[in-house]
N, C-alpha and C positions, 0 to 999 in steps of 0.2 A: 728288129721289131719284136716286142714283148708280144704275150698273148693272155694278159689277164681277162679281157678284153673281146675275144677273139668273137667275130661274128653278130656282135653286139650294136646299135645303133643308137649315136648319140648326136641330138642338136644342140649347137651352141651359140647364140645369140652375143653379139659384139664380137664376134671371133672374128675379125677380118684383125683386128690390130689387137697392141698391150697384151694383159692378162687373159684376155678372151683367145687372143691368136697362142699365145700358151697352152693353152689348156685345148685348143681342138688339134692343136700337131701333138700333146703327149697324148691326147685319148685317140688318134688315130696309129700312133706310134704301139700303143696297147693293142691290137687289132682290132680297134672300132672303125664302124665307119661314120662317116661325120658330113652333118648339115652345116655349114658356117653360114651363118645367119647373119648380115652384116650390111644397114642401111649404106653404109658407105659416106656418111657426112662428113665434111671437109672440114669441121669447128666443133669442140668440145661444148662449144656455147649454146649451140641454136641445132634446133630439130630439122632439120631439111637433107631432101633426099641428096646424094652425094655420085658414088655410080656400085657397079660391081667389083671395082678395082681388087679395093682391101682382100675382098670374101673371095676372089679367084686368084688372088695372089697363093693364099695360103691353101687351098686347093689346090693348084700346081704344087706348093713345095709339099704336101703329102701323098698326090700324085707320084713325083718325082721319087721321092722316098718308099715307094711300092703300096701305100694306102689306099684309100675311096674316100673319096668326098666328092660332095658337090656343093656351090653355092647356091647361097640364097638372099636377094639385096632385100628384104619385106620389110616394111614398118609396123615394128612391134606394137609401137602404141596403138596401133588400131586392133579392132578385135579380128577381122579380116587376114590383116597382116600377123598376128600368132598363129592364128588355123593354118596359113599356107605355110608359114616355116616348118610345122609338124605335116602336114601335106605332101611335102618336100621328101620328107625320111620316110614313107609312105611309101610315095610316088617311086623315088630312086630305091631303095634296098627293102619294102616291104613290111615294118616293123620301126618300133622307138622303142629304146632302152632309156637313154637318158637324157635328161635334160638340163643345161647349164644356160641360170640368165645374166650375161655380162654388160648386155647393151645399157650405156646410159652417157648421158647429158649432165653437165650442172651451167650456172650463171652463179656469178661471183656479185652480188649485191646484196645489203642488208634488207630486210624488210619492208621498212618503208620506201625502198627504192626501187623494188621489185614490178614492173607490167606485169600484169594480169595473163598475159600471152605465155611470159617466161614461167611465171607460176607451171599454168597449167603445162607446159611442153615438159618441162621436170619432173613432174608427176605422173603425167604421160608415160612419159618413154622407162622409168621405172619401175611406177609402182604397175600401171596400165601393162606396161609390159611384161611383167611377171605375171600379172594374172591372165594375160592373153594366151601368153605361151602355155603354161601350168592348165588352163583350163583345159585346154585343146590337148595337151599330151596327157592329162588325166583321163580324158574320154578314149583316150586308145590302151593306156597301161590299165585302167580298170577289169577291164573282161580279159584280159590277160594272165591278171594275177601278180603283177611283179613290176618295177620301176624305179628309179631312182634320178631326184630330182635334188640341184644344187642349185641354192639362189646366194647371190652378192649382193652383199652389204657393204658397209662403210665405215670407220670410226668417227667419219662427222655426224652419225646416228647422236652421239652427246650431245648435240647443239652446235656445230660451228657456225659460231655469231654473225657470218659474212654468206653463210650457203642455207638459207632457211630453208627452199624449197629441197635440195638437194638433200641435206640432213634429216629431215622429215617424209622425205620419200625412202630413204636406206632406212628411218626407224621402225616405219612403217613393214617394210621387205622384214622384218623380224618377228613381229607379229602376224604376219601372212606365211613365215616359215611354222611358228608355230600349228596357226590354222591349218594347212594344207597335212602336217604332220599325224595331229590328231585324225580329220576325216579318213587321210588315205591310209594309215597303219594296215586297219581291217582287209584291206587290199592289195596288200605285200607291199605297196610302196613307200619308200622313207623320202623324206624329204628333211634336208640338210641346209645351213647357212656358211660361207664364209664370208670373213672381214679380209679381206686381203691389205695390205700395204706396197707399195712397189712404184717404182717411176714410169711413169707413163706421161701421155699426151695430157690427162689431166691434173695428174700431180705436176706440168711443168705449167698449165693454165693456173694452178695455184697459188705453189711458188711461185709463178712470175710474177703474179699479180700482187705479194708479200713483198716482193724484192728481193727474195729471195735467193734463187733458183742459182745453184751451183756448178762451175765447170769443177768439182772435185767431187771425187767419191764420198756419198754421205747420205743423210734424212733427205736433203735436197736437191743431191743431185738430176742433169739434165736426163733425159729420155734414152737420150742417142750415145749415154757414155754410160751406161746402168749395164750394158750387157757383161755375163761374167759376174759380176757384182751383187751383196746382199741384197740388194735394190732390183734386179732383174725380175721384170715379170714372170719368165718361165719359172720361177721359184715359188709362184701361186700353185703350179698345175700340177705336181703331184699327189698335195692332199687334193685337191677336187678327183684327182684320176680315181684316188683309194675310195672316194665316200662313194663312187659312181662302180666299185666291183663288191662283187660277194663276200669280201673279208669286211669290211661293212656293212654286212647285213643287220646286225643290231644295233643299227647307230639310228638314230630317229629324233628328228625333235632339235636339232643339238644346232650350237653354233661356235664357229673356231675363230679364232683370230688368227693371220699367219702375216710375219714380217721376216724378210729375210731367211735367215735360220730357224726360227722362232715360232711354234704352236702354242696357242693360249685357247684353251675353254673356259667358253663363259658361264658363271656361276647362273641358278636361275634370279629371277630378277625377286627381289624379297623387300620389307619393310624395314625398318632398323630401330624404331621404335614405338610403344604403343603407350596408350592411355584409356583409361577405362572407367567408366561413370557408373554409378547405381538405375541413373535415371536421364532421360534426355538432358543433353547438352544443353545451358542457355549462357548466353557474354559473361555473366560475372562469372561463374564454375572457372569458363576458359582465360580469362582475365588472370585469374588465380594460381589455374594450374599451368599452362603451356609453359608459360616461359624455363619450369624447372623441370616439368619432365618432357618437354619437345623442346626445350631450346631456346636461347634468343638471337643466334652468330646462323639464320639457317639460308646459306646462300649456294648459290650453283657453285661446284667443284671447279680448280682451272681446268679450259678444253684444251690440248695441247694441240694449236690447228691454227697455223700460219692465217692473217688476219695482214688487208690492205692497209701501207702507212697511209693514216691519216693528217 
């Protein structure tokens, strides 16, 4: 057992399975102790309660390994359901240090094939849930002084053409990293992003649904053969252990991408080209000018995000 960590207390939302159960065994393995916060749903698809299973499995195996935890099945999407996940780390060890949000959902439909129901449950359980949790643990790290908060994203944040609501909800979580950054600085607390990549239950819902999904080590491989491998969820959890100890204390704001072996920081988001008028813009000016100093080829980049044969 490390002790970066030691005495510290961290909630972590999705942690019953994948990258979420990653990251609450290495931040208990650091001597934290840990809320695994985990609805327990039976389907990457659809929001419904599932049981305690996942979130006391992985309580046991940090139990067993000399840790603390305790579960917690809450539905983050509610606002009720973030207050008592942080309630939890309260109730059981007295204090919250940190905050990790992994819980989430997608549906694999394009736009216009989307219910109304799935919209909102994907927006929900992500965007909803990050601010559920985040609110509720900012009310306790405030008078405090100090916190540290990690929210997950996604690289379907670019548009994956097939995951509108899900894509849109992770772009969304980027923009709420920023916000949350800016308010709580003044407060000692940072708030951080990762893009994780890794095999899980919903990279094999995606692949599968490409056609994907691989029995060989690789981008696509299955869930249950990733262990050991670039692909391995446990291979998220050490940059979130780092963004969640005092050797990142001046990291704020920031978002990483992590694939396998692999950390990428994201540049800030910038403009690439500009145009400038004497005087308000009217059609012919722009008639005129765009095409040569903005362009005429100006189309969405390719998303590199497996997409159902049509």
């Amino acid at each position: 057992m490390g002790t970066h960590l030691e005495g510290q207390v961290a909630v972590v939302t999705g942690g019953g399975r994948g990258i979420g159960r990653g990251i609450a065994l290495a931040l208990a393995q650091q001597g934290a102790h840990v809320v695994v916060a985990d609805y327990g749903g039976t389907a990457v698809e659809v929001r419904v309660a599932g049981s305690s299973e996942p979130a006391d499995q992985v309580v046991a195996e940090i139990v067993a390994a000399g840790g603390e935890a305790v579960a917690c099945a809450e539905d983050v999407a509610t606002m009720a359901g973030g207050r008592r996940v942080v309630e939890a780390a309260l109730d059981n060890f007295g204090r919250l240090d940190g905050l990790v949000c992994c819980a989430g959902i997608t549906v694999q439909k394009y736009f216009w094939e989307l219910e109304e129901a799935e919209w909102d449950d994907v927006i929900a359980v992500h965007m909803k849930g990050h601010f559920s949790c985040a609110q509720a643990a900012a009310k306790v790290m405030m008078p405090q002084g100090s916190g540290r908060m990690v929210f997950i994203s996604s690289g379907a944040f670019a548009g994956a053409p097939n995951l509108p609501s899900y894509g849109a909800a992770k772009a969304g979580v980027l923009a709420f990293t920023w916000s949350c950054a800016y308010a709580l600085e003044s407060y000692g607390i940072n708030t951080n992003c990762v893009v994780p990549s890794a095999a899980t239950r919903m990279s094999d819902s995606i692949y599968g649904g490409a056609g994907v999904l691989s029995d060989q080590v690789g981008e696509t491989v299955r869930s249950e053969l990733a262990g050991g491998t670039y692909r391995d969820p446990a291979n998220i959890a050490p940059l979130v252990v780092y963004l969640m100890g005092d050797q990142a204390r001046d990291i704020n704001g920031q978002i990483f991408r992590i694939a396998g072996y692999q950390i990428d920081h994201m540049a800030g988001i910038t403009y690439d080209r500009t145009m400038t008028n004497d005087a308000p813009w009217d059609l012919d000016t722009l008639i005129a000018r765009f095409p040569e100093e903005m362009g005429t080829e100006l189309k969405p980049p390719p998303v590199p995000w497996p997409v159902p044969k049509r």
